[in-house]
C-alpha positions as CSV (number, residue, x, y, z in Angstrom):
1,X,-35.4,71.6,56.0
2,X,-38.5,69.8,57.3
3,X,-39.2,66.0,56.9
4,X,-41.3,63.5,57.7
5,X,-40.5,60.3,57.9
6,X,-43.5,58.3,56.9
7,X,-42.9,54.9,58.7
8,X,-46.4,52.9,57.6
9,X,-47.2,49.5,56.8
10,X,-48.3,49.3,52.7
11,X,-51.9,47.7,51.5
12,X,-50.5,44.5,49.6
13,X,-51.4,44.8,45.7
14,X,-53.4,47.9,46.7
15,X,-51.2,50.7,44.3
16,X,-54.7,53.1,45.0
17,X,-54.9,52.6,48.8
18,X,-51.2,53.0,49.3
19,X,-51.2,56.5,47.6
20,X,-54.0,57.5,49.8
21,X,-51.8,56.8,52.6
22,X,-49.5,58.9,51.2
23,X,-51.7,62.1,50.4
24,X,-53.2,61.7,53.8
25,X,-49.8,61.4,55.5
26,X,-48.7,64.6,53.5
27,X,-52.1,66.4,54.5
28,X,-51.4,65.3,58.1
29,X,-47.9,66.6,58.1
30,X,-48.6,70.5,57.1
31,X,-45.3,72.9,56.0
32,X,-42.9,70.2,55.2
33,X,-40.2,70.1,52.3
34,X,-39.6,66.5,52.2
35,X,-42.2,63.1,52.7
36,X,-40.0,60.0,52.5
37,X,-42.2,56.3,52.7
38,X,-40.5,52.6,52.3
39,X,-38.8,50.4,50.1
40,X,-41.8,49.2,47.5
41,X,-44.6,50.6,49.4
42,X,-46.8,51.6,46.7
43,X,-47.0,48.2,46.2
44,X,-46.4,46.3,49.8
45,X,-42.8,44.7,49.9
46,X,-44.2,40.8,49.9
47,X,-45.3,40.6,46.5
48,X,-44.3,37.4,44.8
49,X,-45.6,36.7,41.9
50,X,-48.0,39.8,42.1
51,X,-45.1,41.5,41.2
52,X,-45.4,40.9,37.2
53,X,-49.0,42.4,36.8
54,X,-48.0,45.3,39.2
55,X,-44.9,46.5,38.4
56,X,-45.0,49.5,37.0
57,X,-43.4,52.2,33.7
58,X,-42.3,55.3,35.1
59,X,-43.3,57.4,32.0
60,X,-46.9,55.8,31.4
61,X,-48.0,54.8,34.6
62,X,-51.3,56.6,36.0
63,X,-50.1,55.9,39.5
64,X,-47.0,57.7,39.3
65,X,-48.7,60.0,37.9
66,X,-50.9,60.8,40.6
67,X,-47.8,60.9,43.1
68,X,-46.6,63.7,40.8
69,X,-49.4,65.3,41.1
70,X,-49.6,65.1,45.0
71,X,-46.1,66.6,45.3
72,X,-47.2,69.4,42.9
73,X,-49.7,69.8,44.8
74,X,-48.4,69.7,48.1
75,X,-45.3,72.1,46.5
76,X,-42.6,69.0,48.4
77,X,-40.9,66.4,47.7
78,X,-41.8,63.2,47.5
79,X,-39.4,59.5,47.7
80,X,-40.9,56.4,47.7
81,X,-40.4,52.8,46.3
82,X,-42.2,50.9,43.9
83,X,-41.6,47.9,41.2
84,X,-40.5,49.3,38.0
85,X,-40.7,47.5,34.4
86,X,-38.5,48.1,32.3
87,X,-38.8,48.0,28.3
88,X,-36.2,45.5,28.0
89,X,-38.7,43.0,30.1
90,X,-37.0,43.6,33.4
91,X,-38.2,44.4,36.8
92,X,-36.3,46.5,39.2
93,X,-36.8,47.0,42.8
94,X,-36.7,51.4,42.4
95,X,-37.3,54.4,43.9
96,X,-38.8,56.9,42.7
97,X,-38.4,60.7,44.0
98,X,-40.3,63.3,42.4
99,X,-41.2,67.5,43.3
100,X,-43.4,69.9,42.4
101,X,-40.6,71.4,40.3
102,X,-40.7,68.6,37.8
103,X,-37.2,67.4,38.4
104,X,-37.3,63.6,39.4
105,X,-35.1,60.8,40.0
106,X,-35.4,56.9,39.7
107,X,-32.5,55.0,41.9
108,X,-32.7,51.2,41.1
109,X,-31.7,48.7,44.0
110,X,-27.8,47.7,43.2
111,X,-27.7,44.6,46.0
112,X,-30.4,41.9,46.3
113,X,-30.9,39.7,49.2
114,X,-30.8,36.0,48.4
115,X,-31.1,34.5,51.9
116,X,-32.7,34.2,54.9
117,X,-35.8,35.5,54.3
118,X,-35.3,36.5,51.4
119,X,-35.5,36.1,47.6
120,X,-35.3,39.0,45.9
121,X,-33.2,37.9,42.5
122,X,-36.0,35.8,41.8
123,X,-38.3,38.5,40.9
124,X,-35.6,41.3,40.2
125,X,-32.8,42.3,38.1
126,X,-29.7,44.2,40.0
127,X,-28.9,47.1,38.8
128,X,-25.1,48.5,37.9
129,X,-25.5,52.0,36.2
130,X,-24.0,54.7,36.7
131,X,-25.2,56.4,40.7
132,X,-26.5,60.0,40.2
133,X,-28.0,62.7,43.2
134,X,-31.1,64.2,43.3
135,X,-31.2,68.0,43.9
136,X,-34.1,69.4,46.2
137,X,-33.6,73.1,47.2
138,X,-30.2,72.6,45.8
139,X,-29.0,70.3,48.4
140,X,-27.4,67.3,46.4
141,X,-29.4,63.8,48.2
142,X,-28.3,60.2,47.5
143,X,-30.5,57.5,47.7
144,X,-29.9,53.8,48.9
145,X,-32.4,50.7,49.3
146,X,-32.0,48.6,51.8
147,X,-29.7,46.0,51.6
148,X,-27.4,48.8,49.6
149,X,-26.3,50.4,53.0
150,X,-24.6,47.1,53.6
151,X,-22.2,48.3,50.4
152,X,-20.4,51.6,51.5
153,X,-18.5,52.2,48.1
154,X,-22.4,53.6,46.9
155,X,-22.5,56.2,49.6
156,X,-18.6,57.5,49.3
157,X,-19.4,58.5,45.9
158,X,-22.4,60.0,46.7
159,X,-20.4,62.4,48.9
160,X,-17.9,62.6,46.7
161,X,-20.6,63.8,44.5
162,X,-21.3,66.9,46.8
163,X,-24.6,65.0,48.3
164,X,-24.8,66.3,51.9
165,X,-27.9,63.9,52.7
166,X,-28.0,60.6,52.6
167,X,-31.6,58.6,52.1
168,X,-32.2,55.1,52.6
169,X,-35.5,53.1,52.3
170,X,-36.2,49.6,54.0
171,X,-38.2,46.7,54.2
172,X,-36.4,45.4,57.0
173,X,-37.6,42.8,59.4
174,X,-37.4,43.7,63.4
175,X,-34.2,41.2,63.4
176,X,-32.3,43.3,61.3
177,X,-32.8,46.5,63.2
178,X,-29.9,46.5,65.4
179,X,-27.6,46.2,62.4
180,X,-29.4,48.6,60.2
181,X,-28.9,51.5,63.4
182,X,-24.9,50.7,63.6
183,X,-25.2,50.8,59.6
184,X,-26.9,53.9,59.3
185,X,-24.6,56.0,61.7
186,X,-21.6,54.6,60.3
187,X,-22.2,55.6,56.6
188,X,-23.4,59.0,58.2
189,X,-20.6,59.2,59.8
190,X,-18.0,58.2,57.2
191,X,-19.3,60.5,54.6
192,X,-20.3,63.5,56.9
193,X,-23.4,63.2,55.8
194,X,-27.5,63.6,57.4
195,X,-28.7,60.3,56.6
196,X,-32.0,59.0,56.7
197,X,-33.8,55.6,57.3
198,X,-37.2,55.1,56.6
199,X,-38.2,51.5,57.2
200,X,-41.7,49.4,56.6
201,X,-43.6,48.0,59.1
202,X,-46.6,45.1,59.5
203,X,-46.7,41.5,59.5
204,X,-46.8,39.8,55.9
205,X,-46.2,35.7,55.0
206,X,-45.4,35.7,58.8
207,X,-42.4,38.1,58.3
208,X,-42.8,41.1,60.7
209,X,-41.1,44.2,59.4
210,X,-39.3,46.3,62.3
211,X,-40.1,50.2,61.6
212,X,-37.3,52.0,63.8
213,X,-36.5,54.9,61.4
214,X,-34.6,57.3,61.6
215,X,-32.4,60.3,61.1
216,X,-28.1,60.4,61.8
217,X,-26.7,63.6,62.6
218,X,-23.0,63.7,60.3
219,X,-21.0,62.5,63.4
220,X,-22.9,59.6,63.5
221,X,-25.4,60.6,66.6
222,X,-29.0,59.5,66.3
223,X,-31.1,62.8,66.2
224,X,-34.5,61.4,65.9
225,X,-35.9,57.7,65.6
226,X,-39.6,56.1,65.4
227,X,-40.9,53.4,67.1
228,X,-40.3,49.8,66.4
229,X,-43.2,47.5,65.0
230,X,-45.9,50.2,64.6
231,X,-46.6,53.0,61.9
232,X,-45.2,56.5,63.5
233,X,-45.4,59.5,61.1
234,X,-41.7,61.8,62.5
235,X,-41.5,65.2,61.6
236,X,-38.0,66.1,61.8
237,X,-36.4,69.8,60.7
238,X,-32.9,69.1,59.7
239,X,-30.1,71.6,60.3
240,X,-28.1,71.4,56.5
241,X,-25.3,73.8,58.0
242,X,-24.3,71.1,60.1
243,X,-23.1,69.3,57.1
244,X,-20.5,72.3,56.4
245,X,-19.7,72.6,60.3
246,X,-18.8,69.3,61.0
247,X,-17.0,68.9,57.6
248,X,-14.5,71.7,58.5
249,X,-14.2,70.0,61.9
250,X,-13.6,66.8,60.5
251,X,-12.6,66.8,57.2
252,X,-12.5,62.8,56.2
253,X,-13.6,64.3,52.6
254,X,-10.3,66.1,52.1
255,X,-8.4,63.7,53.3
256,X,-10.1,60.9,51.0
257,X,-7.1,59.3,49.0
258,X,-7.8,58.6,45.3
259,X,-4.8,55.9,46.0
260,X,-7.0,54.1,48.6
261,X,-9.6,53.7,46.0
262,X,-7.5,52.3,43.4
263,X,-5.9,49.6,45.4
264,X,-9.5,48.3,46.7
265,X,-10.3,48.4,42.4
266,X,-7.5,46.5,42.5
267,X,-8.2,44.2,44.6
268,X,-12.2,43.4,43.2
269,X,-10.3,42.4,40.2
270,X,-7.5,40.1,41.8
271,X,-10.0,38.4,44.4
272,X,-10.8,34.9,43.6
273,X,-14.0,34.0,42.0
């Protein structure tokens, strides 16, 4: 499976230019399967208050539309974030992933950063429904956004799923990086899984955003990576019998214990609040 992993800084507020970036990037890129951009780069990642006029429906939006249309186009996939409204009044940080076959998937960001830098509860709601994977070629994928790989419950059900890749999008600034690369091959790792990072970069609000994407081989080994602080389109062709090779070598899958999971159930409930 070829992917590129489109590693650009977003236009703030500009939902037009930003899918221009993406059809060029997609252009650029010739025979691939799978074009993968950042968390909320439709929109830029630093919206504040922009976020209430921007966010977006899934089912009526134009802009959506169009990235439909550029994956139909294009006959690939297509995974990307954006601010979704929802018709009970909320707004989710989501991503969206969509293919020329029609079949698409919205994953909506379960853990929100309230510190540091960040703020993220102030402008959106959490999500806690139920996790589902996206088929593309029939290869079950799992998605994640950003501070979601912290939480590695979400990507053990994924493989528990069947998912053999793993995909992650970021708005990560360059301090995080270091943590983000140990977090990236461990839940590769741990699940057996390809993973893959995409992550923003720019400067917004004085916030620099780190880049440094990449893609985690299922024993945890980095296979490809971008640069830091600058955009970098990667074209990567990932080697999906890996997944079954390594899984028969080690098989931390077979030997998952239902038990384990009950007892850490167990203790959620007992912890104190």
């Amino acid at each position: 499976m070829k992917i590129l992993l489109g590693q650009l800084s977003p236009k703030l507020g500009d939902i037009k230019g930003n899918l221009e970036k993406i059809h060029a990037a997609v252009d650029q890129a010739g025979e691939i399967d799978l074009a993968i951009f950042p968390e909320l780069f439709l929109t830029g990642y630093y919206l504040k208050d922009m976020v209430f006029k921007l966010a977006m429906t899934p089912n009526e939006d134009p802009h959506l539309e169009k990235l439909r249309k550029i994956a139909e186009e294009k006959d690939i996939g297509i995974v990307t974030g954006f601010p979704e409204k929802s018709s009970s009044g909320y707004i989710y940080n989501s991503l969206i992933a969509v293919q020329a076959s029609g079949e698409e998937i919205i994953y909506r960001k379960r853990h929100l950063p309230t510190f540091s830098v960040f703020d993220e509860c102030r402008w959106f709601k959490p999500h806690s429904g139920s996790l589902k994977t996206w088929k593309l070629n029939n290869i079950g994928i799992g998605f994640g956004i950003c501070y979601d790989a912290f939480f590695p419950e979400i990507f053990r059900a994924y493989s528990l799923m069947g998912a053999k890749i793993l995909i992650i999008i970021s708005a990560s600034p360059d301090f995080s990086i270091p943590l983000f690369e140990k977090l990236c091959q461990t839940r590769a790792l741990e699940n057996t899984c390809l993973l893959l990072w995409v992550n923003q970069v720019g400067n917004y609000d004085g916030i620099g955003f780190g880049g440094g994407s990449m893609v985690v081989s299922p024993l945890g080994e980095i296979l490809a990576k971008c640069p830091r602080l600058k955009e970098d389109l990667k074209l990567v062709e990932i080697d999906l019998d890996e997944v079954e090779r390594v899984r028969y070598s080690r098989p931390l899958l077979r030997d998952v214990k239902r038990e384990d999971a009950e007892q850490l159930l167990e203790a959620y409930l007992n912890r104190e609040p």
